[in-house]
C-alpha positions as CSV (number, residue, x, y, z in Angstrom):
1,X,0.0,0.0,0.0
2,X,2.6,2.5,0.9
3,X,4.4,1.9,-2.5
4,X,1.4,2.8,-4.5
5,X,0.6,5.7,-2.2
6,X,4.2,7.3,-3.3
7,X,3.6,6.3,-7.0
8,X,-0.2,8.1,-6.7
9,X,1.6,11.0,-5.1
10,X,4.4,11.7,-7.7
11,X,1.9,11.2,-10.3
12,X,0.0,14.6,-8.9
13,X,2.7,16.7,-9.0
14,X,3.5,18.7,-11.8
15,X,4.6,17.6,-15.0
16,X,8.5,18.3,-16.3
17,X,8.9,20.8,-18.6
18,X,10.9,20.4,-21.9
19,X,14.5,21.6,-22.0
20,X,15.3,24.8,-23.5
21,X,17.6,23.3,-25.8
22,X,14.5,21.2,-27.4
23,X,12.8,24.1,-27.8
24,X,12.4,24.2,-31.7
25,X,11.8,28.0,-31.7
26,X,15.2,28.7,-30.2
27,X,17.0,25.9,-32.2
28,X,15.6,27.8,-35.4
29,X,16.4,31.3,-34.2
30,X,20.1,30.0,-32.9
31,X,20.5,28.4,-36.2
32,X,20.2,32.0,-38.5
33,X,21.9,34.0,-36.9
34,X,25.5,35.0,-38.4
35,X,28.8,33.4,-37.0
36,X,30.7,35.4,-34.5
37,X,33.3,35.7,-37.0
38,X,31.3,36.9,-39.2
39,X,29.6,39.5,-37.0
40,X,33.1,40.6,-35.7
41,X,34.2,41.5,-39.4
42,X,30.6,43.3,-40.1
43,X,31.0,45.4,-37.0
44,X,34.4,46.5,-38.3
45,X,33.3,47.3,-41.5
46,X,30.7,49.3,-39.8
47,X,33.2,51.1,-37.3
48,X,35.7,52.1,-40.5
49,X,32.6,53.6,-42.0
50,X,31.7,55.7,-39.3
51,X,34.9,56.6,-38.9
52,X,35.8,57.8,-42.4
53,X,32.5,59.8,-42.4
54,X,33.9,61.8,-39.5
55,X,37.5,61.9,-40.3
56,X,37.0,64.4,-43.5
57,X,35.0,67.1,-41.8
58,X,37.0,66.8,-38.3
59,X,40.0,67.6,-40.0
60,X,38.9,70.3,-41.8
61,X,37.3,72.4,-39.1
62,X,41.0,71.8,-37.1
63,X,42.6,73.7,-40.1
64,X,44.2,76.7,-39.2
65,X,46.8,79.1,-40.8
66,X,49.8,76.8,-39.7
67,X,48.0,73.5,-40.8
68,X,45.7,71.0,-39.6
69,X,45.5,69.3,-36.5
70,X,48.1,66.6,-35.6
71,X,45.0,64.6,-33.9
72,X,42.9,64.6,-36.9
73,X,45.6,63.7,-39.5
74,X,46.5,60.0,-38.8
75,X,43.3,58.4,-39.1
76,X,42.6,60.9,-42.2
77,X,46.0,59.4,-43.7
78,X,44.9,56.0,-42.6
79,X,41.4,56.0,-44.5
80,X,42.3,57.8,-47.2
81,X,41.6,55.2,-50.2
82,X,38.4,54.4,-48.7
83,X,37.5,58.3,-48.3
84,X,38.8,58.8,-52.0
85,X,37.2,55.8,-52.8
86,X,33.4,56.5,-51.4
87,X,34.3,60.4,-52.5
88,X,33.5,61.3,-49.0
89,X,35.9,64.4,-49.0
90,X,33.6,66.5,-51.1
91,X,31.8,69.5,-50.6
92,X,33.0,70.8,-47.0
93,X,35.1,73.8,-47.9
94,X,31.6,75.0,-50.2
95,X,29.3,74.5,-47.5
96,X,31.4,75.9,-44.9
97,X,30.1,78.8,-42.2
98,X,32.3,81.2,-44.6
99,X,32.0,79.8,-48.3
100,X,33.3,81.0,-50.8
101,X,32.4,82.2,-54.2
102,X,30.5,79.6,-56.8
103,X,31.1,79.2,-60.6
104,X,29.3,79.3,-63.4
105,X,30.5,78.2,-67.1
106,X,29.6,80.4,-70.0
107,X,29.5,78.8,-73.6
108,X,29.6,81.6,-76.3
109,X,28.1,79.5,-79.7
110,X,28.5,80.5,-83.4
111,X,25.5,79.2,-84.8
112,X,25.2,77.6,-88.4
113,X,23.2,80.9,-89.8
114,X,26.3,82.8,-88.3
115,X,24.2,84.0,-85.3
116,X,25.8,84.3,-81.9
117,X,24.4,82.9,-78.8
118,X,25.2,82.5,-74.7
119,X,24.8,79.2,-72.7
120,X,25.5,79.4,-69.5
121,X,25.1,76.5,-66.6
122,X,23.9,76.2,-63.8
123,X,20.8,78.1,-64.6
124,X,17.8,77.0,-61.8
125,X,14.9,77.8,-65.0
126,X,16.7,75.8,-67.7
127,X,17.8,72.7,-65.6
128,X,14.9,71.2,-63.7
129,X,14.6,68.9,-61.9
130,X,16.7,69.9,-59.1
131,X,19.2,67.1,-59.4
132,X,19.7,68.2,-63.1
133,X,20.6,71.7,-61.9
134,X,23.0,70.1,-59.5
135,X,24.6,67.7,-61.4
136,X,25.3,71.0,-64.1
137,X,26.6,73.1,-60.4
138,X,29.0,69.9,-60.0
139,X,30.2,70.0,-63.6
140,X,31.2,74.0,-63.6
141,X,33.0,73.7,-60.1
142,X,34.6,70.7,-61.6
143,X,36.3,72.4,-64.6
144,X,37.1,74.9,-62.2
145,X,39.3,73.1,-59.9
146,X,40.9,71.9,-62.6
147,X,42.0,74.9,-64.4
148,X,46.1,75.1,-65.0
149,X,47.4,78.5,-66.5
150,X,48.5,77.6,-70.2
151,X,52.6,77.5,-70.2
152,X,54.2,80.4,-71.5
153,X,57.1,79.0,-73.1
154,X,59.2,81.7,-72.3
155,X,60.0,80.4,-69.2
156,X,59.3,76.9,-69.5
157,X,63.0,76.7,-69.2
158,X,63.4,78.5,-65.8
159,X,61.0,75.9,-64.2
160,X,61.9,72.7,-62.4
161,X,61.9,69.7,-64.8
162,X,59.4,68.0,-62.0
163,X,57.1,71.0,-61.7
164,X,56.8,71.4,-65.3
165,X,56.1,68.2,-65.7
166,X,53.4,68.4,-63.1
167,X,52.2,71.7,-64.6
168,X,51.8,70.1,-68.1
169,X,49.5,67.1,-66.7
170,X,47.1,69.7,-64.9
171,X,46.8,71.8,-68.3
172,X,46.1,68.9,-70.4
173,X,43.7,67.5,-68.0
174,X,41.2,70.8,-67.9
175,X,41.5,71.0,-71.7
176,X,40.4,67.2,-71.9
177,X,37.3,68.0,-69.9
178,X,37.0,71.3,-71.5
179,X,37.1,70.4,-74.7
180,X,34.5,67.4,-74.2
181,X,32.2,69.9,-73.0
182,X,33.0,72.5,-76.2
183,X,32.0,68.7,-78.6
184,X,28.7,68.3,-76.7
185,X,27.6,71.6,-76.8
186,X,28.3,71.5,-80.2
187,X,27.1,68.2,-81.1
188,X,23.5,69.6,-79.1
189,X,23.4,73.1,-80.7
190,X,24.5,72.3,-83.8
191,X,27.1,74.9,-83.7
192,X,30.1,75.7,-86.2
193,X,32.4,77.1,-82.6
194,X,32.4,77.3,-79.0
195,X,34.0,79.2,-76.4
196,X,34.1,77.7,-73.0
197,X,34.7,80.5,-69.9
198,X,35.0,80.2,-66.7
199,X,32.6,82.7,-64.6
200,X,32.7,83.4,-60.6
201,X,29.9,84.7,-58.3
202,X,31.0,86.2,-55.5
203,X,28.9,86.8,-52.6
204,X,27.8,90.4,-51.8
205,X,29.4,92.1,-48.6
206,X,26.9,92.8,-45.7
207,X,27.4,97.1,-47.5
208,X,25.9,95.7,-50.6
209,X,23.6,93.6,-49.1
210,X,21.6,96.1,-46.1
211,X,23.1,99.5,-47.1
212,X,22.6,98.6,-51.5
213,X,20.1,96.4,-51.3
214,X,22.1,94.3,-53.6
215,X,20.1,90.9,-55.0
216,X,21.9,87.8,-55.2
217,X,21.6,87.7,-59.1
218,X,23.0,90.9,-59.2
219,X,25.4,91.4,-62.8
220,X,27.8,93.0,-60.5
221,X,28.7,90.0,-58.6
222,X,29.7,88.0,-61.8
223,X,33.2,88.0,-63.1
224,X,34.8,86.2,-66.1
225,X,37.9,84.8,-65.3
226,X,40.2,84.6,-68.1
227,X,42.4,81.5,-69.2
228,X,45.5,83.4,-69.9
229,X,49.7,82.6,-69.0
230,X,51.0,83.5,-65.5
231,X,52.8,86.6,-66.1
232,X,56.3,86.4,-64.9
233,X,56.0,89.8,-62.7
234,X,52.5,89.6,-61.6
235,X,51.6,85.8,-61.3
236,X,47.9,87.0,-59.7
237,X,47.4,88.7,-62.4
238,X,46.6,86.0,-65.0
239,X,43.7,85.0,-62.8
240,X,42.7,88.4,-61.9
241,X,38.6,88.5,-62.6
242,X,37.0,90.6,-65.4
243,X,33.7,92.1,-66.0
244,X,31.2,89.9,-67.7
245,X,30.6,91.2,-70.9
246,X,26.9,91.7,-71.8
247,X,25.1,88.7,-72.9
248,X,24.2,87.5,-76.4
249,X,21.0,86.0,-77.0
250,X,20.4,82.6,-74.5
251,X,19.8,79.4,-75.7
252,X,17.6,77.1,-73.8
């Protein structure tokens, strides 16, 4: 009697419960997720990201008049390909709490008939939708970082063999990308000849601005800067801005 008292009394008691490790839900969870090697190499991916995001702009607000920042310039040196790479260096000395001036290009077209005409991109009414515009704003600062004074070969021979050399790359690089814009525009337009110039838009002065009352579009902020030789004596004075002349008819 006792015995099957103690069998009737473990058969009352509550029932044992599965093992967590028979738990199918678990096993299937357990069973997609990523190796922890493979999670250690995604999270470092992640972190160089991050990092190169942050690198670009630190350094540049740490330049000064005697350089950069000898904090921000190791990891800078250290991600460079990949911040070359991604083209995350872009853009920060443009949108910076000072900016500086923006640039136009300004195609003068001799059309078949013999009439003269004026392109000039980035124009907000001809290139819509805003993405067009921008990609045409990308295309003129482009050209203009690349500008190299043409050689005067009057002193070629004074220069250092290596900075000629150097010299003589940067020119024939903006004249490639010039002159593909000078056979598209003429390929579009149908023209017999193009002029490519290079135009800057300063920003007004706080005078011009609350004193003048001086637009943004104003003709007086817009200067043609002229592809011409370093002079010898004066080597600003090659790049020294000019007024825009008046414009010729526009094409759309």
């Amino acid at each position: 009697m006792r015995k099957k008292t103690r069998s009737t009394q473990a058969s009352d008691g509550p029932s044992p419960q599965p093992s967590s490790k028979d738990d199918p839900s678990e096993l299937e969870s357990a069973a997609t997720l990523p190796s922890a090697a493979l999670r250690w190499i995604l999270s470092g991916l992640i972190l160089i990201q991050l990092l190169a995001v942050v690198a670009e702009p630190f350094r540049f607000f740490t330049r000064s008049p005697r350089g950069t920042s000898p904090i921000s310039d190791p990891p800078r040196r250290a991600l460079a390909p990949w911040i070359e790479f991604a083209y995350l260096n872009h853009g920060y000395f443009f949108f910076a709490p000072e900016p500086g001036p923006s640039h136009l290009i300004e195609c003068g077209l001799t059309l078949e008939d013999g009439d003269r005409a004026t392109l000039r991109f980035p124009d907000r009414q001809a290139q819509w939708p805003r993405l067009l515009y921008h990609r045409h704003f990308m295309m003129a600062e482009n050209l203009h970082q690349l500008w190299a004074p043409p050689l005067d070969p009057q002193i070629a021979g004074d220069i250092d063999p290596g900075l000629l050399n150097d010299w003589q790359a940067d020119r024939r690089r903006f004249e490639m990308v010039r002159d593909s814009m000078i056979d598209h525009v003429s390929h579009r337009y149908g023209a017999t000849d193009v002029t490519v110039d290079r135009v800057e838009h300063r920003l007004p002065s706080d005078d011009e601005v609350l004193r003048q009352r001086m637009r943004l579009n104003d003709r007086r902020l817009y200067m043609l800067l002229p592809d011409a030789p370093l002079p010898e004596t004066d080597p600003a004075a090659a790049s020294a801005p000019l007024p825009l002349p008046p414009p010729r008819e526009e094409l759309p």
